[in-house]
C-alpha positions in Angstrom: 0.0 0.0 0.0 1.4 3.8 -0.7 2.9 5.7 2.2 0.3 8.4 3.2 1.3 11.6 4.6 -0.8 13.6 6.8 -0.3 16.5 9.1 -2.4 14.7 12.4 -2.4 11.1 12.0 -2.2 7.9 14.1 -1.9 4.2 13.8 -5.0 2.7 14.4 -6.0 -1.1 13.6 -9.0 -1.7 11.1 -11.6 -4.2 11.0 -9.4 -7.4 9.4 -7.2 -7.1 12.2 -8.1 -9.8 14.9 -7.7 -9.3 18.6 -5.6 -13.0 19.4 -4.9 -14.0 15.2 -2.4 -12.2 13.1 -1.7 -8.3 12.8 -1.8 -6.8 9.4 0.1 -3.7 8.6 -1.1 -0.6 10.3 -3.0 1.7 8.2 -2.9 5.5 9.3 -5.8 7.6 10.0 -6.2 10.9 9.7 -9.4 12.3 11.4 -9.5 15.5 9.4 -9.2 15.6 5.5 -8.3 12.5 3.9 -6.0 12.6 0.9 -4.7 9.2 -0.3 -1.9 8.6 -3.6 -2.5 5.0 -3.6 -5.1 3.4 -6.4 -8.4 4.5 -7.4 -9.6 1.2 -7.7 -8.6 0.8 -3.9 -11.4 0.8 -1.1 -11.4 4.6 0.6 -10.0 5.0 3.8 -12.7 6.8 5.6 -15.0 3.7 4.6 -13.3 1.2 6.9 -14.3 0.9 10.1 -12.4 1.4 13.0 -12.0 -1.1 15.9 -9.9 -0.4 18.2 -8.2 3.3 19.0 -5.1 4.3 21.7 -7.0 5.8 24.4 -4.7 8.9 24.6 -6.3 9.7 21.1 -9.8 8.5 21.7 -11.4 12.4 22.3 -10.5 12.3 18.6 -13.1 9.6 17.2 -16.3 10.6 16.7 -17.7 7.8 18.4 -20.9 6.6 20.4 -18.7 4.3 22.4 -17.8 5.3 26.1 -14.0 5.6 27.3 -13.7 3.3 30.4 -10.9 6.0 31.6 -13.4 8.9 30.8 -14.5 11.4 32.8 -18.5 10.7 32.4 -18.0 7.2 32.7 -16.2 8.1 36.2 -19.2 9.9 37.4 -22.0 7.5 36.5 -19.9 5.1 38.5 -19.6 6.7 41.3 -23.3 7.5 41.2 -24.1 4.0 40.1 -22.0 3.1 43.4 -24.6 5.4 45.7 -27.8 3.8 44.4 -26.0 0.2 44.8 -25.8 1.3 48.7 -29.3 3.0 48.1 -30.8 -0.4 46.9 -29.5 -2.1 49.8 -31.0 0.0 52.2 -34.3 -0.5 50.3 -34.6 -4.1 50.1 -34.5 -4.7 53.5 -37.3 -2.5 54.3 -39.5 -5.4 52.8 -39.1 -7.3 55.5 -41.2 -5.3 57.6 -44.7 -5.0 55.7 -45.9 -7.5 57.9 -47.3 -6.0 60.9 -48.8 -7.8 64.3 -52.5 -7.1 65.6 -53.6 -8.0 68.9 -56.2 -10.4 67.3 -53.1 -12.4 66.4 -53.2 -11.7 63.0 -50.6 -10.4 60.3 -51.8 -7.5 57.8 -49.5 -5.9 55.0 -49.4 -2.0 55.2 -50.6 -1.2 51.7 -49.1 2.5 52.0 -45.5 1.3 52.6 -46.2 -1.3 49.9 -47.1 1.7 47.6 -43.9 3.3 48.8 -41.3 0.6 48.8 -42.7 -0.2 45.0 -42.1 3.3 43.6 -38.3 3.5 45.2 -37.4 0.4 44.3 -38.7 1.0 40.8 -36.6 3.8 40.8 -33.5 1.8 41.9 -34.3 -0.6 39.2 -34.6 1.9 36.1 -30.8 2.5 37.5 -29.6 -0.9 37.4 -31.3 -1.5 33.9 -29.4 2.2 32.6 -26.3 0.2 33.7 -26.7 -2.6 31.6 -27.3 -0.2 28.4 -24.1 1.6 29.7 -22.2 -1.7 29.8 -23.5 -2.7 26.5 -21.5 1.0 25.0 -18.1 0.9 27.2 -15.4 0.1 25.3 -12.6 -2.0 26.9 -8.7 -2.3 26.7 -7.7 -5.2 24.4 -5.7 -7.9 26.1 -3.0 -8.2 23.5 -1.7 -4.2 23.9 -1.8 -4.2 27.7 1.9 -5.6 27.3 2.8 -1.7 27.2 1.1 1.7 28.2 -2.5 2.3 28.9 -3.6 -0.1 25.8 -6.0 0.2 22.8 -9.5 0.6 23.5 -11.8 -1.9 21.6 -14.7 0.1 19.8 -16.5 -2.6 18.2 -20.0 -3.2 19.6 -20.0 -7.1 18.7 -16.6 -7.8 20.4 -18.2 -5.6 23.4 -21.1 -7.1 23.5 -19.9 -10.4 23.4 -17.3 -10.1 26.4 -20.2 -8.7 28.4 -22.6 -11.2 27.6 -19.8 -13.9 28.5 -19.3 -12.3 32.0 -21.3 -9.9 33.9 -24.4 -10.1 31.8 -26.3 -12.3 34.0 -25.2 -10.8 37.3 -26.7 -7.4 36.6 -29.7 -8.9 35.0 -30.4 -11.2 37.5 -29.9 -7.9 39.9 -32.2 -5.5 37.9 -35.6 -8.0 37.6 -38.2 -6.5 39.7 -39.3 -9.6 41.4 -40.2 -8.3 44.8 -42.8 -5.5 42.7 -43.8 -8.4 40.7 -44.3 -10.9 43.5 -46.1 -8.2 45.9 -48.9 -6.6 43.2 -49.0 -9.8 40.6 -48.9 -13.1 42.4 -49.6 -12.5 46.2 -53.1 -10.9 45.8 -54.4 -14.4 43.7 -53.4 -17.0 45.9 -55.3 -18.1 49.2 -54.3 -21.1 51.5 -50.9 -22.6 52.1 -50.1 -21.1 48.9 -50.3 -17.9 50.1 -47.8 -18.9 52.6 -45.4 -20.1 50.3 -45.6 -17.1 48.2 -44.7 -14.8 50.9 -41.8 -17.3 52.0 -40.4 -17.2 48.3 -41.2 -13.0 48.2 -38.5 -13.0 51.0 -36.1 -15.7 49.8 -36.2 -13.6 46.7 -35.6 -10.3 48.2 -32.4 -11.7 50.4 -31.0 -13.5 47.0 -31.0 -10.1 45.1 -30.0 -8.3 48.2 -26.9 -10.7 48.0 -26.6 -10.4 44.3 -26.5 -6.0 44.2 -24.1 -6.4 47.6 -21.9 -8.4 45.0 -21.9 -5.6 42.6 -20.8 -3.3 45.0 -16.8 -4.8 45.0 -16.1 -5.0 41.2 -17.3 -1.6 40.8 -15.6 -0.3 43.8 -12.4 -1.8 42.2 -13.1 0.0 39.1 -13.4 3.5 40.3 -10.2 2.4 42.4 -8.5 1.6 39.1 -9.8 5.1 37.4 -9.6 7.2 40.1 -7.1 6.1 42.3 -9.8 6.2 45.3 -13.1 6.0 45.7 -13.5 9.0 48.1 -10.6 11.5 49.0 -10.5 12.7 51.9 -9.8 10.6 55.1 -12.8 12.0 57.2 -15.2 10.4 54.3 -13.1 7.1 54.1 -13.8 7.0 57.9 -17.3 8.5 57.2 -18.3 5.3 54.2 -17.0 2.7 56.8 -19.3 3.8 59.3 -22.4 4.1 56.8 -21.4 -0.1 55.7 -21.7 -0.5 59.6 -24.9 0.9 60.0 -26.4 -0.6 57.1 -25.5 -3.9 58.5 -27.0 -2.6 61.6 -30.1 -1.8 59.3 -30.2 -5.1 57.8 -29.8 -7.4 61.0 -32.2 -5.2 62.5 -34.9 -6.1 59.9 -33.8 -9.7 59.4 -34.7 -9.7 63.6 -38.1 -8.5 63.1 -38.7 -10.9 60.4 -38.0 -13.6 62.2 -39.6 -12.2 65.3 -42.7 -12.2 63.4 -42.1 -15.9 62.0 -41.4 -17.0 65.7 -44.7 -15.7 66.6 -46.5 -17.0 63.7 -44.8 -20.6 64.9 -46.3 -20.2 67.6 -49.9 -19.8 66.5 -49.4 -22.8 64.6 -48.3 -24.5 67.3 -51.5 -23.7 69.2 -53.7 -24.5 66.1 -52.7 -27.7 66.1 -53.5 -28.5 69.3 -57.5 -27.4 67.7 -57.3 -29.5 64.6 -60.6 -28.8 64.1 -61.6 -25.7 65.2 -58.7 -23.6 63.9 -57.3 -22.9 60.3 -54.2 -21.2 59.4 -55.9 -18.7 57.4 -57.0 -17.2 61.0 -54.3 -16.1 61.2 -54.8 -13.3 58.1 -56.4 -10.3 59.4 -58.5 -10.3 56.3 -60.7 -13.1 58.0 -61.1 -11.3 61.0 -65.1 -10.7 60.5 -65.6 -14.5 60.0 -67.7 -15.9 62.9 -66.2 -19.1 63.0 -62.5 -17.1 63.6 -64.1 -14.7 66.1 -65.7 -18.2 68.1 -62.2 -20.1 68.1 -60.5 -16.7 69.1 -62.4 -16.4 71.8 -62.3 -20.0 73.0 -58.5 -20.4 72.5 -56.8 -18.3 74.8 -53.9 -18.0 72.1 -53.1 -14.4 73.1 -51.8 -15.8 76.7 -50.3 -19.3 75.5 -47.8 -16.9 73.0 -47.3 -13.8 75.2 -44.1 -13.0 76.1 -44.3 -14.3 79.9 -45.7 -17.9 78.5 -44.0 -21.3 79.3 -45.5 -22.4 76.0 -43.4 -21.1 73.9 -39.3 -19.9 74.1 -39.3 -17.2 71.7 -35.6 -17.1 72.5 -34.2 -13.9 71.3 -36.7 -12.7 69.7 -38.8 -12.8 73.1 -38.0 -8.8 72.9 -40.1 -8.0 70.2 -43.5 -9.3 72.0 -42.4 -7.6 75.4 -42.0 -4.3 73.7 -45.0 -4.9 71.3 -43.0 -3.8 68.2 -45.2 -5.9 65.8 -47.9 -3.5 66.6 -46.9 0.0 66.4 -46.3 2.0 63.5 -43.4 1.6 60.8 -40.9 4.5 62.2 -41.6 2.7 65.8 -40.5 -0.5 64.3 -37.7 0.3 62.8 -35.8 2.7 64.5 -36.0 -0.3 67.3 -34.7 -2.9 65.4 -32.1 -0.3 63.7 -30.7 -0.1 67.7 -31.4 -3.8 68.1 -29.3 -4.4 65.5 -26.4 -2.0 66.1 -26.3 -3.3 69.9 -25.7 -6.7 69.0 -23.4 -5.9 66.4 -21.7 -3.5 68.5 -21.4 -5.9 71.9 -20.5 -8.9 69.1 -23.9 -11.3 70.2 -22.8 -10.8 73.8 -26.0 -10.8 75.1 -27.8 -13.1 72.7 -29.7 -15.7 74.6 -30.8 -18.1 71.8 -32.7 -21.4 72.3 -32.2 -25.3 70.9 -33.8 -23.9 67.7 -30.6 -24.5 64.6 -31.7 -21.3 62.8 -31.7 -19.2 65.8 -28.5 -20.1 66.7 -27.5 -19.7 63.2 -28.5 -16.0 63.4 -26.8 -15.7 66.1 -23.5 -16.8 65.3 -24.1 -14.8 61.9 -24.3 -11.2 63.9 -21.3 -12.6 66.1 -18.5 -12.7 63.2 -20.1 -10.1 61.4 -20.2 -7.8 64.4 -16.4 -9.0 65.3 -15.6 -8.0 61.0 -17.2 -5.0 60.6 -16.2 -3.5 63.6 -12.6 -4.6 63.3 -13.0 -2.5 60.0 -14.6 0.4 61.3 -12.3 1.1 64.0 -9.1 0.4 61.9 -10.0 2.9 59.5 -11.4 5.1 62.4 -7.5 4.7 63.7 -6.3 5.9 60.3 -8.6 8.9 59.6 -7.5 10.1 63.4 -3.6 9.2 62.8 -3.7 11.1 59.4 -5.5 14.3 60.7 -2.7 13.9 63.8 0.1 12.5 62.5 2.3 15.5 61.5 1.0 16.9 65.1 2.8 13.6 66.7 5.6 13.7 64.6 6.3 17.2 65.6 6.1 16.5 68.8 8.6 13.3 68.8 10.8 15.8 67.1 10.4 18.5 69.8 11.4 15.7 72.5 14.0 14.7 70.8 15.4 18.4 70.1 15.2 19.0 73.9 17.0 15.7 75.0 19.7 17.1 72.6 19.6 20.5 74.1 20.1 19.1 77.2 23.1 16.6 76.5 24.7 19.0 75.1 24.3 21.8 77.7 22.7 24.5 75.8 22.0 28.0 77.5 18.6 28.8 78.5 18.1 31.6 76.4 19.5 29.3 73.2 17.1 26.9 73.8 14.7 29.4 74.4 15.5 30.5 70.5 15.6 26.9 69.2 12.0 26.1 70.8 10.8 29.3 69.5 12.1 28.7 66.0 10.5 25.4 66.0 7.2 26.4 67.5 6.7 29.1 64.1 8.3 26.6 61.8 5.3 24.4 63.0 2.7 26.9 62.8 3.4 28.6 59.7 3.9 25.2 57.9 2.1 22.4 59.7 4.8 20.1 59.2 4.8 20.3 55.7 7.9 20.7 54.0 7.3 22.7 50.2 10.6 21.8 48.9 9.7 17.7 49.1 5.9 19.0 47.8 7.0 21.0 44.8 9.9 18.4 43.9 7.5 15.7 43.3 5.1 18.3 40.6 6.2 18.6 37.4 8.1 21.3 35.5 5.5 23.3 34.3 3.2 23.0 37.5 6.1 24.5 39.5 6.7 27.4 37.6 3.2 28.3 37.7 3.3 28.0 41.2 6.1 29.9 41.9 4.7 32.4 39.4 1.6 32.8 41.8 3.8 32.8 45.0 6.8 35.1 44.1 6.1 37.4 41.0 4.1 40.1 42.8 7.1 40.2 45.7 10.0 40.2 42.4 8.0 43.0 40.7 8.2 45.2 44.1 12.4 45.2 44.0 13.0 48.7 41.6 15.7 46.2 40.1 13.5 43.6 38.3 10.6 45.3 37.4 12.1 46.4 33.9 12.8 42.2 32.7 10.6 40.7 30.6 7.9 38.1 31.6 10.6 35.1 30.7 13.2 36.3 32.7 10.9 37.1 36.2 9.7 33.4 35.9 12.7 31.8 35.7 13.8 33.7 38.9 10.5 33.2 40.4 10.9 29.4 39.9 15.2 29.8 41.8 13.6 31.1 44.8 12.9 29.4 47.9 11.0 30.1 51.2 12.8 30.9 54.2 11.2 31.5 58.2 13.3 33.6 61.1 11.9 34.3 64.3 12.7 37.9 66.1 16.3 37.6 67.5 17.6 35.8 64.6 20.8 37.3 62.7 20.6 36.5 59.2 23.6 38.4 57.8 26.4 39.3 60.0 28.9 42.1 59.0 32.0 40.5 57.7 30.6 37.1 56.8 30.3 36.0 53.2 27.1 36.5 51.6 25.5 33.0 50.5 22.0 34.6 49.4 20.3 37.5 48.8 16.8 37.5 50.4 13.5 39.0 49.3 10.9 39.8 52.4 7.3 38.7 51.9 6.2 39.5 55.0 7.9 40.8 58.5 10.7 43.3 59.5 14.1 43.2 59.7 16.7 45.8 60.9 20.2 46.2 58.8 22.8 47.8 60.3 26.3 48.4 59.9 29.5 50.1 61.6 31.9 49.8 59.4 34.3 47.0 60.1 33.9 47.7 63.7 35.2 51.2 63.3 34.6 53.2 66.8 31.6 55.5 66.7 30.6 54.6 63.5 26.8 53.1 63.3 24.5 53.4 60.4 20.7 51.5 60.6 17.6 51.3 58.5 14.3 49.0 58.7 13.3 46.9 55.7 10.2 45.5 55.5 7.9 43.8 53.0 9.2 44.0 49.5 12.6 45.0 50.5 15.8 42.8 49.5 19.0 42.3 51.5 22.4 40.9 50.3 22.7 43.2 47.4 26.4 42.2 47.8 25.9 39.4 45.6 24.6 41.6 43.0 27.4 43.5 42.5 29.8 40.4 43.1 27.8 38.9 40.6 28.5 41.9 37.7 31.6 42.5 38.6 33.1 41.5 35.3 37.1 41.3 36.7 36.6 39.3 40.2 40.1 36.9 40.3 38.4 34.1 42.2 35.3 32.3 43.1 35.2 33.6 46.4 31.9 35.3 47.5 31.9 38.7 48.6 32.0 40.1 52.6 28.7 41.1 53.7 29.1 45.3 55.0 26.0 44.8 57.1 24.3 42.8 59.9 20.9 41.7 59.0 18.2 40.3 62.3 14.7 39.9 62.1 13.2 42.6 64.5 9.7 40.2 64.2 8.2 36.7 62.9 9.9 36.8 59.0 8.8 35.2 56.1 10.9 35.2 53.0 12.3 34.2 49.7 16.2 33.4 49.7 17.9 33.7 46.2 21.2 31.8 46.3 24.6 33.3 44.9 25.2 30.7 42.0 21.0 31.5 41.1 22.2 35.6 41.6 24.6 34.7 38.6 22.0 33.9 36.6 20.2 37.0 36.8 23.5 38.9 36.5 23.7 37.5 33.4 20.1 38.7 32.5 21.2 42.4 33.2 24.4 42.5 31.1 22.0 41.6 28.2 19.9 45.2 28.8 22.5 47.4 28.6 20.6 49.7 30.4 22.5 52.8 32.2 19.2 53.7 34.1 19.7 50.3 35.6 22.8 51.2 37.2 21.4 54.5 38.7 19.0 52.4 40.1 20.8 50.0 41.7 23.0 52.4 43.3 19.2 54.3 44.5 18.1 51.0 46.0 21.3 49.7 47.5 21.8 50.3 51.3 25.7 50.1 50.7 26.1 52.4 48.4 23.0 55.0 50.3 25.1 54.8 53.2 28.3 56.0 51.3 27.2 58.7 49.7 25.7 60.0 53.1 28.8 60.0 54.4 30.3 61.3 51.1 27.8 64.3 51.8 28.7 64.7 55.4 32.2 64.3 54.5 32.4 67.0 51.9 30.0 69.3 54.0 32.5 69.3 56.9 35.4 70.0 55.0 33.3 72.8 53.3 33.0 74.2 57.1 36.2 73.7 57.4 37.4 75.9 54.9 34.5 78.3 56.0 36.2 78.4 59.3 39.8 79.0 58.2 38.5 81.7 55.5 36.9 83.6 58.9 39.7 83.2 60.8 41.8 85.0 58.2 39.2 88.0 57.8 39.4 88.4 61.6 43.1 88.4 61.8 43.2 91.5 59.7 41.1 93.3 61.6 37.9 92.6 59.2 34.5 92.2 60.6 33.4 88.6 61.0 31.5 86.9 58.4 28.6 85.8 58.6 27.8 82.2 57.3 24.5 81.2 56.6 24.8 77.7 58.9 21.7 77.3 59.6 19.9 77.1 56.5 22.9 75.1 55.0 23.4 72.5 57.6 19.9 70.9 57.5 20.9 69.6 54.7 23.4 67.1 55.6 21.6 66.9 58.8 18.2 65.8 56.8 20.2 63.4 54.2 22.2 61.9 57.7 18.7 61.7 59.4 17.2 60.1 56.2 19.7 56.8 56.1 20.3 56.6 59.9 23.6 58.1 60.1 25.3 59.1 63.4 28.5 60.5 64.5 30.1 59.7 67.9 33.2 59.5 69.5 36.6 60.4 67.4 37.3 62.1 64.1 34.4 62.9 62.2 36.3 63.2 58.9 38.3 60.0 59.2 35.6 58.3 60.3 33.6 59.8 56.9 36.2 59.4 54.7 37.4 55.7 55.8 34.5 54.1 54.0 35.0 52.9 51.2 33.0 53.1 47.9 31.5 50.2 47.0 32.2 48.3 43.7 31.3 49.4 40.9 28.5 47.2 38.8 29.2 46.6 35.0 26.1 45.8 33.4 27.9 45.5 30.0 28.2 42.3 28.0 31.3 40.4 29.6 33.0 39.1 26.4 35.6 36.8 28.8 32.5 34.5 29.4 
């Protein structure tokens, strides 16, 4: 076949390929225009039908078949999933339409027939949608599972066929509406013992589909597992769904106990009828003959209600013996079942403890039933209660195992009181401003692009506020946004000391620290200013970083000391990252940038202050000695205007927190140095 060429086009398989027999050649697709060089004589393209399709590229088929991995399908499982636990809280509520009078009879309660019908008719349409849904969801072909995600089968027959072979009959069996059919259809026509039998069958039905939808409940569960990763997210609901399966077990032991309350009662009637062969009948016992004379004349001359009350030797009603002493048979539904809801989570919760069965096998059978389920289900329930608790307190307990362990340390080694004071302070914010989570470990795990943009969110308002990046294009600001990382202090903490070598230049998001310098320790030298949020420190490694002629690899000495005066929440740029955007300012040749840099820099503020105090003083000076001269001859003194000329060193002084004290003022001005000039010219040597 001729080699097509198209612009979007993928390998797909076509109908004479078989799933287990040989491959033929892959024939490409595209799903746009089709342009073909091979034969005219040669069956079109677009003609065959397509069977199978990677799902990465299935949003491109125009196709009525539904992705298994697809968002819809995710949904209408996990709603699928709440009806499945809907239904099972239904079908139990079957078991108590039979309700007790105190002419020992049983009567059906036609409204919660009515209402039962319409729900579970409801819950059936559901079940039946599911099976139509089945009947469309394509599935990943067994042969192309060796690598990736696999193909995705998109031929109805082949779907059909593998459903029909498997699950078919489950969900069939699990959508019939037998307990609707049984209770309106073939109830109502029969009389006698086969009346009897029909309502035995209507509940051995309704416990065989309540087994067969409980079934349905694990492969689907594994399903959304396998989509989703989990059926619910958050640990509180994990802990919240385990609870729900334990009181809808409570729910169903509780009905399954009235049901067999009643049927201990109605053994007992029958017990007493036999002993009147021939007065009584077993249809007595339907409230519908209630106005029959012969019932009213055997009612009245058998004493029945006292032979099966709950206080009779007659008759060991076992453990059902509570449902006659509390009457539950014969007050209303809500009455009835809330009981037998607590019955039922008692039991399960004290494991059977307190069960008190008879000789009767399917008493004891019951019994031993609630005991292992009780034991199961709430051996599940507290396990995952344990893990919801230990994941909503286990960084809390980690912390503190890491406190306790910091303070045994502390005191081996003999730490001060005040250091330990700063070390339990320290960790105390760390733990509040962070919760134990550690955003390096969290944002190494995310991919590329997912970090930038969160570093975009986090850092590019704070970069735009430093005067020295708010001319670099949008490129530039996020590849420095994505170099930064956070930093904490708490008050006391010295983050730059004068002298040291500068390892990063920080960027304040939030707090206030106090910078301060006295030149090399000069005597009373001391210059101080307050930065707070959206000021920088470490601008030292700026101008390390452009200095185009530095002789080694050495980083430069800080010329301040920088503490947090509060709580301080930052971004720290390192020195090899400050490179990089050293190397972004050499490509603007920009002289405005330079003027700005020397503005915004505390290093070079503080010398030209002192540059301005210096030449003031020597402007005095020579004032002075020019007065001196003029009074030597005998000239009147001159006045100099020294007020109105010395505010302004005073003001620029007062401005960057300059003060004289002690010794020369003019050696102490004149001894600082000026800081290095920046070059923020290309540097041909790299």
């Amino acid at each position: 076949m001729a080699t097509l060429s198209f612009t979007k086009s993928n390998c797909v398989k076509f109908k004479d390929d078989l799933e287990t027999g040989k491959l033929s050649p892959a024939i490409c697709l595209n799903y746009g225009n089709l342009f073909s060089d091979s034969k005219k004589n040669e069956l079109p393209i677009r003609d065959k039908k397509l069977l199978r399709v990677f799902s990465e590229d299935y949003d491109i088929v125009d196709s009525k078949i539904l992705d298994p991995r697809g968002t819809f399908l995710s949904r209408w499982n996990k709603c699928f999933l709440i009806s499945c636990l809907v239904s099972l809280f239904v079908d139990p509520l079957f078991f108590y339409l039979p309700s007790v009078k105190e002419e020992s009879c049983m009567q059906a309660s036609i409204p919660l027939e009515i209402t039962l019908t319409i729900v579970r008719t409801i819950i059936d349409t559901l079940y039946v949608t599911q099976i139509l849904v089945r009947f469309r969801t394509a599935y990943v072909a067994p042969s192309s599972r060796v690598f990736g995600r696999g193909e995705l089968v998109l031929d109805t027959s082949k779907i059909a066929s593998k459903y029909l072979r498997r699950d078919f009959w489950l969900d069939f069996l699990s959508a019939l509406p037998l307990p609707q059919l049984l209770i309106w259809a073939v109830i109502p026509c029969l009389k006698g013992s086969n009346l009897i039998s029909a309502k035995h069958g209507l509940r051995l039905t309704i416990i065989i589909q309540f087994i067969l939808r409980l079934s349905l409940i694990f492969p689907l569960s594994s399903k959304i597992i396998s989509t989703a990763g989990v059926v619910v997210e958050a640990a509180w609901a994990g802990a919240a769904f385990n609870l729900l399966l334990f009181m809808l077990a409570s729910h169903v032991i509780g009905s399954c106990w009235y049901l067999l309350s009643v049927e201990r009662q109605e053994e007992c009637w029958k017990k007493v009828c036999d002993l009147q062969l021939h007065k009584c009948k077993y249809l007595y016992f339907d409230c519908d003959t209630m106005g029959d004379s012969d019932r009213m004349t055997w009612f009245l001359s058998s004493n029945i209600t006292k032979l099966c009350g709950p206080r009779s030797e007659f008759y060991n009603f076992g453990i059902y013996a509570d449902a006659l002493t509390n009457k539950v048979g014969n007050s209303n539904f809500l009455s009835r079942y809330f009981y037998c809801l607590w019955w039922g989570l008692r039991n399960l919760s004290s494991i059977g403890q307190n069960l008190l069965t008879t000789t009767y096998i399917g008493e004891i059978n019951f019994a031993i039933t609630i005991a292992i389920l009780g034991l199961v289900l709430f051996a599940l329930l507290i396990g995952n209660m344990q893990t919801y608790l230990q994941s909503s307190t286990g960084r809390l307990e980690e912390w503190r195992v890491r406190r306790n362990d910091t303070e045994q340390w502390m005191c081996h080694r003999k730490l001060p009181r005040e250091m330990k004071e700063r070390v339990r302070k320290y960790d105390l914010y760390k733990w509040v401003t962070t919760r134990g989570v550690e955003e390096d470990a969290v944002m190494s795990d995310l991919p590329l692009d997912l970090r930038r943009d969160i570093k975009h969110h986090l850092c590019l308002d704070l970069v735009r506020r430093v005067p020295l990046f708010d001319e670099m294009d949008a490129c530039t600001l996020d590849a420095i946004c994505e170099r930064l990382r956070p930093m904490l202090s708490t008050p006391g903490t010295i983050l730059i000391r004068e002298g040291d070598p500068v390892i990063e230049m920080l960027f304040i998001l939030r707090g206030r620290l106090e910078s301060y310098t006295t030149n090399g320790g000069r005597a009373g030298f001391f210059n101080s200013c307050s930065l707070g949020s959206g000021d920088f420190c470490g601008e030292e490694l700026l101008s390390w970083a452009l200095y185009p002629r530095r002789q080694s690899g050495a980083l430069p000495s800080s010329t301040r000391t920088v503490t947090a005066a509060s709580e301080v929440e930052a971004f720290a740029l390192s020195s090899g990252d400050v490179k990089f955007v050293a190397s972004q300012f050499r490509k603007m040749h920009s002289k405005q940038l330079k003027h700005k840099f020397r503005f915004h820099s505390h290093q070079w503020r503080t010398w030209a202050a002192c540059s301005i105090q210096a030449a003031w003083f020597r402007y005095r000076t020579r004032k002075a000695a020019a007065a001196a001269t003029v009074t030597a001859h005998h000239w009147p003194p001159l006045e100099l205007p020294v007020n109105r000329c010395a505010s302004l060193p005073e003001r620029v002084a007062a401005e960057f927190g300059c003060s004289l004290r002690n010794g020369s003022q003019m050696e102490l001005l004149t001894a600082l140095l000026k800081p290095v000039e920046p070059d923020f010219t290309v540097d041909n040597s790299e």
